[in-house]
N, C-alpha and C positions, 0 to 999 in steps of 0.2 A: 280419526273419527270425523264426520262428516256433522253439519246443522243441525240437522235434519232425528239426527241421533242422540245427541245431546240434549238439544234442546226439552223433550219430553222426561229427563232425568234429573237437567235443574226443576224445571214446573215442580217435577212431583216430591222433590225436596224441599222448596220452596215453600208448599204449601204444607209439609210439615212443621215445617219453622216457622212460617210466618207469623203465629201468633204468640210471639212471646217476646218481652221486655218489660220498660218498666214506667209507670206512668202514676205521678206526683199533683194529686187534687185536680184530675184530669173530668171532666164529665161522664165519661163513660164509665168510670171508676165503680158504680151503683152497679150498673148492668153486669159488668163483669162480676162485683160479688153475690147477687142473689136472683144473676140470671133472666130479670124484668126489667122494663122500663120504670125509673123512678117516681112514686107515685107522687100527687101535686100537694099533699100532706105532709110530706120529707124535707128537710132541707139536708144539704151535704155540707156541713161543716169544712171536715179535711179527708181528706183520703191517698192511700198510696197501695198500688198494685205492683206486684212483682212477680212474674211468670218465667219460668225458665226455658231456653231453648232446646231442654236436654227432649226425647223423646218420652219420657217417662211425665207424669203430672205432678211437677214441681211449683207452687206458689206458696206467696208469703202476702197478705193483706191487715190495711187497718183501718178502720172508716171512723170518724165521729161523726153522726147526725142527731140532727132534732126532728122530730115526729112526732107525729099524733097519738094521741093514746092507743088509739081504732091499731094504726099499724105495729105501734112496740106490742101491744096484747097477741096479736099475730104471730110477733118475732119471737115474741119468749110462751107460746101455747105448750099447755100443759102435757099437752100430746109427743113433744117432743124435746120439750125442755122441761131443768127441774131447777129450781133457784138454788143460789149457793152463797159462800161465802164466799165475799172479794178474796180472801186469801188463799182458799182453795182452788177458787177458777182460774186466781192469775199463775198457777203454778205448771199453767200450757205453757208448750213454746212460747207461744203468740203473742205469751203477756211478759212473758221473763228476757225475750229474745233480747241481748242489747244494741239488737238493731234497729230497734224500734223506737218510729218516732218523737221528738218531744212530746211535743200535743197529748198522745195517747196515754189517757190516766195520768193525767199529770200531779194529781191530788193524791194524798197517802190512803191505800187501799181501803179504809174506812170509810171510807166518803164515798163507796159505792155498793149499790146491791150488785149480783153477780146470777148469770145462768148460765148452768152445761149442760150441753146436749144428752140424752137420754141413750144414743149411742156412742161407741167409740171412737172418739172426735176431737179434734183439740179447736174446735171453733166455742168463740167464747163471747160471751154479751156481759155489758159491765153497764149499768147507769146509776150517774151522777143523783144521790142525794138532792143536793142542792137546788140544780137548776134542771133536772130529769136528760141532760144530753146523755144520748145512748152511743159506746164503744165499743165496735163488732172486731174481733181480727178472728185468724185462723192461720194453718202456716201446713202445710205439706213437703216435705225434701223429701 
């Protein structure tokens, strides 16, 4: 097999794969979970992104930020979220997985209100009592 031939087979493999790995309070971290630019209201605590290289849409995420009221009212609308019990909603992957981070909920699930999506989702929002920091994960294999 000649360059010429090959070469157009890696590209096109390449660009399958390309986007997958794993990245550790990385800045783009945001964009990759809600698809926007970060707004200047947000801060990103921790975050960690895990993307798999298989062809199918395999990730695993956990974000802790702080926000504005304006944007968490956004994140947990009524339209698509429904509030829960921390112990109900940690009962996704996302929250039970033991791969997951220290940081994330690190306080016994009392010490947090909780929302689950309105559809069938194991994306989950958890915020802190305390000090209002808000914990997003989700998890797809």
């Amino acid at each position: 097999m000649n360059a010429r031939k090959v070469s157009p087979l890696v590209f096109f493999f390449l660009l399958l794969t390309g986007c997958w790995g794993e990245w550790v309070d990385d800045k783009e971290n945001f964009k990759r979970v809600f698809d926007f630019e970060k707004p200047a209201e947000v801060q990103v605590i921790h975050s960690y992104y895990w993307k798999s290289p298989h062809w199918t849409v395999e990730y695993r995420y956990y974000m802790e930020i702080d926000a504005s009221q304006g944007f968490f009212d956004k994140l947990t609308a009524s339209q698509v979220m429904d509030s829960s019990t921390a112990q109900i909603a940690a009962q996704a992957p996302c929250s039970t997985n033991r791969e997951k981070p220290s940081w994330f909920l690190p306080k016994p699930l009392n010490e947090y209100l909780a929302w689950i999506p309105k559809t069938k989702s194991d994306y989950r929002i958890f915020r802190d009592k305390a000090d209002g920091r808000v914990f997003v994960c989700d998890m797809r294999l």
